[in-house]
N, C-alpha and C positions, 0 to 999 in steps of 0.2 A: 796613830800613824803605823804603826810595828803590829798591829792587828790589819790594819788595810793594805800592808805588804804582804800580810800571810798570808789572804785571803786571796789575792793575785796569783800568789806564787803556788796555789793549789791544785789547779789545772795541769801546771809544768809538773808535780812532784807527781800527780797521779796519772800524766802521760810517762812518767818517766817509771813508774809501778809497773804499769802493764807492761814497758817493754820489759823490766827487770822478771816480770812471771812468764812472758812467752819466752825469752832466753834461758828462763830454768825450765821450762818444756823441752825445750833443742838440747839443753844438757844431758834432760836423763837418758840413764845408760840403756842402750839397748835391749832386747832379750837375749838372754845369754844363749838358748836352744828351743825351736820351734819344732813341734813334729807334725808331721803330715799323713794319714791313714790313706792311703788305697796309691795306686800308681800307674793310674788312667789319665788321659787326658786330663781333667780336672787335678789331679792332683801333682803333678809334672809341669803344670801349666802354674798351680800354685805356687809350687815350689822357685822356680824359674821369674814370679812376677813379688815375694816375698825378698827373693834375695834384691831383684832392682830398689826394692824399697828398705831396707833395713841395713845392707851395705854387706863389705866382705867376712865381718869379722864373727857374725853369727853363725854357730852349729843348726844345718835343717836335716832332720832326717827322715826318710819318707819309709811305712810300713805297709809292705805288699806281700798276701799270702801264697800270691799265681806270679805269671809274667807278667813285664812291668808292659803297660798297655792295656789291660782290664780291656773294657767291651771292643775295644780296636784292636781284632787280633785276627789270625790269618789260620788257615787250615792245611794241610798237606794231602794232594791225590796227586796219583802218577809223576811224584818231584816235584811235584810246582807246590805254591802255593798262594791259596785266594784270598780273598778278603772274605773273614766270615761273621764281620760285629761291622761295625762302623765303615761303610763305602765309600759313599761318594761324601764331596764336600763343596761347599755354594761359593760360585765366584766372590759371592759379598763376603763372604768369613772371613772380616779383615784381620781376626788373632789368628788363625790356623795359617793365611798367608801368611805374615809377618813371618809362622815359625820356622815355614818350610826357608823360605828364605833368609834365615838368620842361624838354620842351621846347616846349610848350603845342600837341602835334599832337590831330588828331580821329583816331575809331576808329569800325570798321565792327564791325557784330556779322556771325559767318559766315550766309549765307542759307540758309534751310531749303529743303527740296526732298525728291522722293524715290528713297531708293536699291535699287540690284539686286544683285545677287551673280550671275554669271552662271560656269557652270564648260566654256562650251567650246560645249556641246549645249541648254541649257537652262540657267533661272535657276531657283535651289536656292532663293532667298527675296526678295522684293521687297514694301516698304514698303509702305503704303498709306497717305492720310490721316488715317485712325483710329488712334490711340494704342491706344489698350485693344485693337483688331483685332493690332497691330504687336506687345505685347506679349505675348500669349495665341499668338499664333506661333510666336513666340521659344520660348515655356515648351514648346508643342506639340511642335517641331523638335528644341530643344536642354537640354531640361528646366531646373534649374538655373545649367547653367555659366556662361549671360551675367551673369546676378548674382553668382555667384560673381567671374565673373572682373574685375566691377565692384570686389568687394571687395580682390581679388590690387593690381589698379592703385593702389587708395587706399593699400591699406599700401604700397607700395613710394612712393608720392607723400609720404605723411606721413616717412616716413625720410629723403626726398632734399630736403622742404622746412629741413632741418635745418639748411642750408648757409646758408641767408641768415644766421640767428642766429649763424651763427659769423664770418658776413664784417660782420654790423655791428660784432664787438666784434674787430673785424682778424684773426682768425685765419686763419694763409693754411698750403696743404698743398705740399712742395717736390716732392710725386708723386701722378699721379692716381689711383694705387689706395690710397694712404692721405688721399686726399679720400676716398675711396668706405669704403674702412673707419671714416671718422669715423662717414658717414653712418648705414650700416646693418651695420657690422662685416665679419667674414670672411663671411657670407651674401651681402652686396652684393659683393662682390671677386667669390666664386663666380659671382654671374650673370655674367660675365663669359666665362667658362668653359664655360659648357653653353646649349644653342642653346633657342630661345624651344619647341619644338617639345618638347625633353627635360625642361625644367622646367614645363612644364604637364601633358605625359602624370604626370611624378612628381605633381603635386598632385589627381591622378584627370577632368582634363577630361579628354573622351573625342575619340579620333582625327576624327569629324565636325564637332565645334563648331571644332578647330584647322583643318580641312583648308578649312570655309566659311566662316567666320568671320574668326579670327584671320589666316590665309595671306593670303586678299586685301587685310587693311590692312597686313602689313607690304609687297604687293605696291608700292600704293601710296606708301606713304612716303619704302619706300628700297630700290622697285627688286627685293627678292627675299623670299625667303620666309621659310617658319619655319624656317628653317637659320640664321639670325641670332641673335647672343647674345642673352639673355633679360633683359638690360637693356635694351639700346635696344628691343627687344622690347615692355618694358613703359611703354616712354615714346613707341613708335609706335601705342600701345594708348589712352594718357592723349590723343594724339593726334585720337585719333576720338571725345573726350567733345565736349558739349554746352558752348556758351560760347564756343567759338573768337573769335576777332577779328582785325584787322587792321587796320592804318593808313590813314588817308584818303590818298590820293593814292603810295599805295606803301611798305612796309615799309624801302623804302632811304632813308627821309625821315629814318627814327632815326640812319640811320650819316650824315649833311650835316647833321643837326642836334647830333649827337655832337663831329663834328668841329670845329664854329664853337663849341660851350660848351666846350671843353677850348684853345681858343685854341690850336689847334695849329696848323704849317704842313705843307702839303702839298704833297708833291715829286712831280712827274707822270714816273716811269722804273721803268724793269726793273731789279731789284737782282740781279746777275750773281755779287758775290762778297762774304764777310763774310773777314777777318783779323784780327787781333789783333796790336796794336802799340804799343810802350816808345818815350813819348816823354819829352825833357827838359824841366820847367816851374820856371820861375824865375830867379834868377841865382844859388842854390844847388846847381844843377844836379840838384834831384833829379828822379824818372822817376814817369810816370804809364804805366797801360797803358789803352788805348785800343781799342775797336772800330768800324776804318773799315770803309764802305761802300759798293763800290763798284757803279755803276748807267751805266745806258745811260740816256739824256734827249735831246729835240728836239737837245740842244747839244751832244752827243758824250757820249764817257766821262764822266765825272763820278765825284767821291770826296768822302764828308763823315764825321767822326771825332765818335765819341759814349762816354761813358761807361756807360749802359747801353742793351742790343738787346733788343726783343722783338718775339718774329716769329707773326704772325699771321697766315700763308696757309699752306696745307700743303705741307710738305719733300717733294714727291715731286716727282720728275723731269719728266713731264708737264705739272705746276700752276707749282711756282715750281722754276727746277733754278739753284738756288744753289752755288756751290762755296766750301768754308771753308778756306780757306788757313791753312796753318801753326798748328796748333790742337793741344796736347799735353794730355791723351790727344785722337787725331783726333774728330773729331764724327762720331758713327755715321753712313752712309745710311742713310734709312728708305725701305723699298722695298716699304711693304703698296701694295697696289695700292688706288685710289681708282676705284667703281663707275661707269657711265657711264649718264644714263639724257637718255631725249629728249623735251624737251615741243614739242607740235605744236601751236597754235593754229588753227584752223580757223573762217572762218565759213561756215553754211553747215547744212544739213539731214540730219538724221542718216538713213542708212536702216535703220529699224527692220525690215525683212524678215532684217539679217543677225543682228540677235538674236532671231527668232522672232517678232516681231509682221507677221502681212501687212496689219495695219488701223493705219495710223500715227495713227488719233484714238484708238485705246485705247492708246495709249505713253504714259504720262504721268510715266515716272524721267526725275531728271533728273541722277544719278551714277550710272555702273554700276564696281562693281570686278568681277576674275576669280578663279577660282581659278588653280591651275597645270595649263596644257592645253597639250601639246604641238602643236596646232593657231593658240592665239590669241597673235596679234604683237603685242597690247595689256597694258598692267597695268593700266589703269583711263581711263575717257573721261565727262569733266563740262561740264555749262552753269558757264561761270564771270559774272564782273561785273568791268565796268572798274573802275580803283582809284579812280577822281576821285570818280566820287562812286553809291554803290551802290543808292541810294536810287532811285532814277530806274528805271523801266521799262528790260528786257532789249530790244535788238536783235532784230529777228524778220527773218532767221533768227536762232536766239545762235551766241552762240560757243562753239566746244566746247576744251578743256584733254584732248590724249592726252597720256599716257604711256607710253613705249614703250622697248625694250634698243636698239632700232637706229632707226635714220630710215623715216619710213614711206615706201614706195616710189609710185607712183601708183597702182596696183593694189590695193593696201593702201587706199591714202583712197577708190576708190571703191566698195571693198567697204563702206567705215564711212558713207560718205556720199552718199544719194542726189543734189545736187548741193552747189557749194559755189563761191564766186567773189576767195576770199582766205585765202592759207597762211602761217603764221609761224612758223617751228624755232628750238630754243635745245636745241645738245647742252650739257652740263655733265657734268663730274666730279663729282658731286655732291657724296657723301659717302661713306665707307671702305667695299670690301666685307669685309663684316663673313663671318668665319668663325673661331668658338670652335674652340680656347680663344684669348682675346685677349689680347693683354701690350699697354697703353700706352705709345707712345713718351714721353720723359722731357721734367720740366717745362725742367730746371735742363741744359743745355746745354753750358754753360762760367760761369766764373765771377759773372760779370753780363750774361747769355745765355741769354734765358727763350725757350722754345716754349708759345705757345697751343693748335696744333688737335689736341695729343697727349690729348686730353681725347674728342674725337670716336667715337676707337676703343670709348669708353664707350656713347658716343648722340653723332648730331649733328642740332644744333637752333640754332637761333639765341639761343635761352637756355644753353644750354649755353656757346654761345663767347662771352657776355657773365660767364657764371660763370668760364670758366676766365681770362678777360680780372681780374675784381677780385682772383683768387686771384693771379695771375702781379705784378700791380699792387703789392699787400702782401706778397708774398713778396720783391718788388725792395727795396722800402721796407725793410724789416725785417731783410735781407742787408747792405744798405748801412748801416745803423746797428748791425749786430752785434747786432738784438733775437732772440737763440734762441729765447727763450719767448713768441715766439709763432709759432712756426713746430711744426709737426705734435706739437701737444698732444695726450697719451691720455685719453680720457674724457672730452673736451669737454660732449658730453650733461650727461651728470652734473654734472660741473660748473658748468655757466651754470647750471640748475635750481638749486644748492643757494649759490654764492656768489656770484651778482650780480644 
């Protein structure tokens, strides 16, 4: 009888276990100090989505060796200043809205204007004021394909907007190709794989519409062509829709206004090395393990010890050349190479005889992209607007925005400009060059050792490193409290749709 009761009552005692083990989950005590490397987008965005998750009482402190803003930074000519990293941004960026509005900034709409496509000798197609003229071109030149490939970018956008719904209800991925499979399965992984150029001939666009069309904006964007994976492909593609925006007074306003809502402190040095290290806490002498940090600052060496790292500038040698000390298994190097591209600011008057016009009142683009000509030392040259405030009448002469693989030489600017009385460069490593097939370097590091820009390999965007920023955020979260389930769930889709 007193065994047939105990046996009943085994169920209740081992429901009443597991709730007594998740309540000692919710118990333990927080991390007492999180640090955050780089203070870009990503890592501002980090900081800012750590504190939502971990509450007020945690120390974060974020280590930046430049302005806090990393590639979203702005330039000075003639008093103003432009955007010279990070531009524009996609109506769809539902985290970049979110911030601008939570941190009460203003926003520009991008300016209309119009464009050329010019392949070397001649422009292949150029805009006009008329819509229905612009359109009926299009159909003319390239029958189809621009609509179609309207429809290519929306599915791949509709699949990737999928990721917000997963990050409101915390779901975080411990790799970025099973973020990408939640998104859009083994189809999305593939784009990864096969360059924008091989997965558009497979869906029947024809060699002409990739070679004028398509080439020149990835020219733009990121620097090379259709040899790029055919994801970021399709998101330098989502790129060139209609809607664009941009921050009042500079896109770096969200990473200074990231930083003061997340009440974090900021360490102004070069972080030179990370280690990992067993100390003793309390007078029972047991051992924590710990990740210091050690950096160069105004004040010399410098060392601060944190319980979780998240590193948000890119591991390559060039950008940040960190060394990890005593690290079992070691911490890979990641040694893709990061692209170099150069913006030229110019003011100053274009001369239109070098792209074909000998009457500069009939010029009236005011963005020209290229194809790929082994002649031209440009990717593409734009009238931009200062950030402060866009609204206001252009500079006469304007300002022009090159892009280009190398610095323009003098020779170079006076072929582009009939004259000109003010230059401004900003090389940058931009962003990964991308050559399929791509593997993602790893989110998960070392134990409580997250990397953000391993996500880039995918696309790099300033949306992107706010994405992999909340993912890395609730992955930290949810590692430190032993929550499995919610870390890389199969069939999320399905899922949310049917039970919540």
């Amino acid at each position: 009888m007193a065994a047939r009761c105990l046996l009943r009552a085994l169920p209740l005692l081992a429901a009443l276990w597991q709730g007594v083990a998740r309540g000692n989950q919710e118990l333990r005590p927080p991390p007492a100090r999180i640090g955050v490397i780089g203070a870009g987008v990503g890592g501002t965005s980090a900081a800012y989505f750590l504190r939502q998750k971990f509450g007020k009482d945690i120390q974060i402190d974020i280590f930046e060796r430049g302005e806090v803003g990393g590639r979203a930074a702005t330039i000075n000519l003639e008093g103003k200043s432009y955007e010279a990293g990070g531009s524009v941004i996609h109506p769809l960026n539902l985290h970049m809205k979110h911030f601008v509005k939570e941190l009460g900034l203003n926003v520009h709409q991008s300016q209309g204007g119009l464009l050329g496509i010019y392949n070397g000798d001649e422009f292949v197609f150029e805009e006009s004021s008329w819509y229905i003229w612009n359109f009926l071109k299009l159909l003319w030149h390239y029958g189809l394909n621009p609509v179609r490939m309207y429809m290519w970018v929306e599915d791949v956008l509709d699949k990737f907007m999928r990721i917000y719904r997963y990050q409101v209800y915390d779901y975080a991925f411990s790799s970025n190709e099973g973020l990408l499979h939640a998104l859009g399965g083994a189809d999305f992984v593939q784009m990864l794989n096969v360059t924008i150029d091989e997965a558009m001939q497979k869906t029947s666009f024809s060699q002409k519409f990739i070679n004028e069309m398509v080439t020149p904006v990835m020219r733009v964007n990121y620097g090379q062509g259709a040899n790029i994976n055919s994801f970021v492909g399709a998101v330098s593609l989502a790129g060139a829709d209609s809607g664009l925006w941009s921050v009042e007074g500079g896109n770096k306003l969200v990473c200074t206004g990231l930083l003061y809502a997340s009440k974090a402190q900021l360490i102004s040095g070069t972080v030179i090395a990370l280690e990992e290290k067993t100390l003793k806490r309390g007078r029972l002498g047991d051992t924590a393990k710990l990740y210091e940090v050690t950096y160069n600052s105004t004040s010399g060496l410098m060392s601060e010890l944190y319980d979780i790292i998240l590193i948000a500038t890119p591991l390559q040698r060039k950008i940040a050349n960190i060394t990890f000390r005593n690290f079992k298994p070691p911490i890979p190097e990641f040694s893709q190479p990061y692209h170099q591209t150069v913006a030229t600011f110019v003011h100053g008057r274009i001369n239109t005889s070098y792209f074909g016009y000998q009457d500069p009142s009939k010029f009236s683009l005011t963005a020209i992209f290229t194809m790929e000509h082994p002649k031209l030392f440009i990717n593409c040259i734009g009238i931009v607007s200062p950030v402060e405030d866009k609204t206001k009448p252009l500079l006469s002469p304007a300002v022009w925005k090159v892009f280009s693989p190398k610095p323009l030489t003098k020779e170079q600017l006076n072929l582009l400009f009939s004259s000109y009385d003010s230059v401004e460069v900003k090389t940058w490593l931009a962003y990964p060059h991308y050559s399929p097939p791509e593997k993602c370097p790893p989110i998960i590091l070392h134990d409580r050792m997250y990397y953000l820009n391993g996500i880039e390999w995918a696309a790099s965007a300033m949306e992107m490193s706010a994405i992999a920023a909340k993912n890395a955020a609730l992955l930290a979260y949810h590692r430190w409290y032993d929550k499995a389930d919610m870390i890389d769930q199969e069939d999320l889709h399905e899922r949310l749709k049917t039970e919540l």
